[in-house]
N, C-alpha and C positions, 0 to 999 in steps of 0.2 A: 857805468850802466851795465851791471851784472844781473842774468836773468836766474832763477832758483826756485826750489817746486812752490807750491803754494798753498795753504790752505785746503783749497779741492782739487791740487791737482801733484800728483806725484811725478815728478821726473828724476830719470835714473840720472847720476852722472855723466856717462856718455850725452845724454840727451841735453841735460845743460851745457855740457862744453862745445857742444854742436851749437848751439845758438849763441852763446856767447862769442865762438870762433867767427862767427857771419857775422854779427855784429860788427866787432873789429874791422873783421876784409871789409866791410861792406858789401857782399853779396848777399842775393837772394839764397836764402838756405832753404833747399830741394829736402821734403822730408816725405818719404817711401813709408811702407808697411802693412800689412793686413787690415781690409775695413776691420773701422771698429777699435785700434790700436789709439786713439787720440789724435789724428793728427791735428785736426780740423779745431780741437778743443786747444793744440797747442797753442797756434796762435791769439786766441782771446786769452789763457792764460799769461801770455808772452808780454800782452797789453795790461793787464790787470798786475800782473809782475812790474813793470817798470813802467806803472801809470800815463800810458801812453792812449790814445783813441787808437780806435781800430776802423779798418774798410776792409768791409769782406766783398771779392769777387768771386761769385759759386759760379763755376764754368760746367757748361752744359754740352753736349751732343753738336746742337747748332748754335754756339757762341761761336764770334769770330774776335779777333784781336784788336781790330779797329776798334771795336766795342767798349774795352775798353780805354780807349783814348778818347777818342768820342765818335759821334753821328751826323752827318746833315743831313737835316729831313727836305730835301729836293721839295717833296710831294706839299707839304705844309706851305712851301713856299709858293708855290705853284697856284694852292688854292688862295690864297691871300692876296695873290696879284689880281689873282681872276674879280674879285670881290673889292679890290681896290684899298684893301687890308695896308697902313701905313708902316706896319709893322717890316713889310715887304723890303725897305730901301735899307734896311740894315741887317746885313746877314748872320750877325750872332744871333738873333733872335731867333736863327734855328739850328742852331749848334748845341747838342746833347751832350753833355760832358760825362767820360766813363771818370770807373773809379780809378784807373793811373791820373787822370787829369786832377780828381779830386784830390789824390794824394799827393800830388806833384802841389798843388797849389798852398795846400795847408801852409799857416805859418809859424806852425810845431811839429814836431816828428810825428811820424804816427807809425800803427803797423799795418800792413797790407798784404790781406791773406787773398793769395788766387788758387781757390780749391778745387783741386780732382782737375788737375792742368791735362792728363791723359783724357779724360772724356773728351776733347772738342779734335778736329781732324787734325794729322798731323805735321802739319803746317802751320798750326798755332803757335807752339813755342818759337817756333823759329822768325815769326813774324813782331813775337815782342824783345828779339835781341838787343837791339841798339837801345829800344826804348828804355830796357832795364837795364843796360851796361852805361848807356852814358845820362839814364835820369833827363832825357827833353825828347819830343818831340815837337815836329812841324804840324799845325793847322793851315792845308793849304787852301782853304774860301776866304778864307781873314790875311793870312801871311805871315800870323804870330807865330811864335815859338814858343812854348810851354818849356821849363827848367821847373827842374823842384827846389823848392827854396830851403826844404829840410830833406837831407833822402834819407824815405823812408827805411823803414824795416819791413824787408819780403817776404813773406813767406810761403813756400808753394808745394801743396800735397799733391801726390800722387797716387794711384790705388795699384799702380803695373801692369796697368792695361793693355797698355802699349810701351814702347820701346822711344825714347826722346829722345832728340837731337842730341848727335857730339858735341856738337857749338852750342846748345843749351846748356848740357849739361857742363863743360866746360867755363862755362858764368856762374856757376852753383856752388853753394858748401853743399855738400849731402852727405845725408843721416838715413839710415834705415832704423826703426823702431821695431826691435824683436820684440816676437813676442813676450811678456815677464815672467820670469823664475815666482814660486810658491810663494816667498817669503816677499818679494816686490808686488807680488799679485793680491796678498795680505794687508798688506803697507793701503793698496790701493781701496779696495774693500771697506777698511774700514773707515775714509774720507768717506766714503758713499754711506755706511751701517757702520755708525759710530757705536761703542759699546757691544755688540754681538759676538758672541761668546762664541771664545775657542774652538771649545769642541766642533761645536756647528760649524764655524769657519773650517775647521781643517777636515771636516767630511766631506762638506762639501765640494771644495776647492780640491780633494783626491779624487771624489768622482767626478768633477768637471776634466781634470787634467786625462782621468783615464779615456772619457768620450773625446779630449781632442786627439791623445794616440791611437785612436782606433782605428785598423787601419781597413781602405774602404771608403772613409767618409769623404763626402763630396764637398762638404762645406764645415770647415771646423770653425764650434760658436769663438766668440771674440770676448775679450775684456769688457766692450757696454752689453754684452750678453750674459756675461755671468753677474753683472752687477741685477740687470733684471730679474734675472733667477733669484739669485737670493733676497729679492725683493719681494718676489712672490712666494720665499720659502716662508722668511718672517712673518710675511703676513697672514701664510696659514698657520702660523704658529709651530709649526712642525721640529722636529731636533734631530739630532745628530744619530740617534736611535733608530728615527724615520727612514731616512736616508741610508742608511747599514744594512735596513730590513731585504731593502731590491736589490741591493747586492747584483748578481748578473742574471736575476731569477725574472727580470721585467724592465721594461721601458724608466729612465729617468725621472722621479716624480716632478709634473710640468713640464714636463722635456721640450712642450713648442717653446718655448722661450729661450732653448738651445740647439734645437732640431728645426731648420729652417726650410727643408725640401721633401719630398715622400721617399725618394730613396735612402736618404738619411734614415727615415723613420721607421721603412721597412729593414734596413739592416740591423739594425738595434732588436725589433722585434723577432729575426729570423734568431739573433745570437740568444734574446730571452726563449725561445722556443731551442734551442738547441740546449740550452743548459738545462732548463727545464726535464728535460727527454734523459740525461745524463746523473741528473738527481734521483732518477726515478729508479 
């Protein structure tokens, strides 16, 4: 079970030997990076690579861990008795199963993404230790025990939010996802804009690179940002001539598709105003 880029999605070497190395350990493979770097696509590509289903967990601000294992709704139960609901006398019927429980139970492998694991408090990871080092947890209303009967494939992005457990990150393969060099970022490009001509690609992609060295900037655009742009270049039709013309004389053409804050966009305009001033 070897994973390799695919179709729509380009992975660098390191990035497949990082997943294929989890695989083997059997660990959850921790993968780091700039939004916008793919993580979150990794793992649907990971599934569609090794024809596996997938369960996404998107973790949230107020997600908690229990969550997903599962839930008992007290309150449900409560109203049922009151109502004399028959439903009442059996307590699974209110036991909400997370998606570790649904992945645990599957009776195929599957993969299982828990994404942006840094957004919820930091007592998260540490709260799903065991559950993902030894694959069971206890339901204690019932007094089962949940094992997984395939264990899964884990996968868990992060944005570097925050800073995660030793003992988490000690259960982890981890991968950081640099950003891509010209020729990998090309590679990618043209999975998205099949057929789009050199020239244009290599204008482009120099003045994107120039705006992410720029130094100053608050927010440097990302890989599904430049895929936008040049979605929006082709479809104005525009060429590689276009793009040469602004040179440092003015703002990016479309630039909100790469300029995502007003300090961003007043800088850009202060250096079009100063070059401006310097031509003159």
């Amino acid at each position: 079970m070897q994973f390799s880029s695919t179709e729509t999605y380009v992975a660098t070497a390191d990035l497949e030997l990082a997943v294929n190395a989890a695989i083997t350990l059997e660990r959850p493979l921790l993968v780091k990076g700039e939004p916008g770097t793919g993580k979150t696509e990794l793992a649907r590509q990971v599934s569609q690579s090794l024809g596996l289903r997938m369960i996404e967990w998107h973790v949230k601000s107020t997600t908690r861990a229990q969550q997903g294992l599962y839930e008992y709704d007290a309150v449900s139960r409560l109203r049922d008795s009151q109502l004399g609901d028959e439903r009442v006398h059996d307590v699974k019927n209110y036991i909400r199963k997370g998606k570790l429980w649904e992945a645990f139970e599957a009776d195929e492998r599957v993969v299982l993404l828990i994404d942006e694991v840094d957004k919820a408090d930091i007592e998260f990871p540490n709260d799903l230790l065991q559950e993902l080092d030894r694959m069971e947890f206890h339901v204690y209303e019932t007094g089962e025990t949940i094992r997984a009967r395939q264990r899964p494939i884990v996968i868990i992005t992060s944005n570097n939010e925050k800073e995660l457990p030793d003992a988490f990150l000690r259960r982890c393969f981890f991968h950081y996802i640099r950003f891509p060099d010209m020729d990998t970022l090309k590679r990618i490009v043209e999975v998205h804009h099949p057929g789009i001509k050199d020239a244009m690609l290599t204008a482009a992609l120099t003045q994107f690179y120039e705006i992410r060295d720029q130094q100053g900037l608050k927010k440097k655009p990302s890989t599904s940002e430049v895929i936008d742009w040049l979605k929006l270049l082709l479809a104005e039709d525009l060429t590689a001539e276009d793009l040469r013309k602004d040179g440092k004389d003015a703002l990016p053409k479309l630039h909100g598709a790469l300029l995502k804050n007003e300090q961003d966009v007043q800088l850009f305009e202060r250096l079009a105003f100063m070059a401006q001033r310097q031509g003159r």
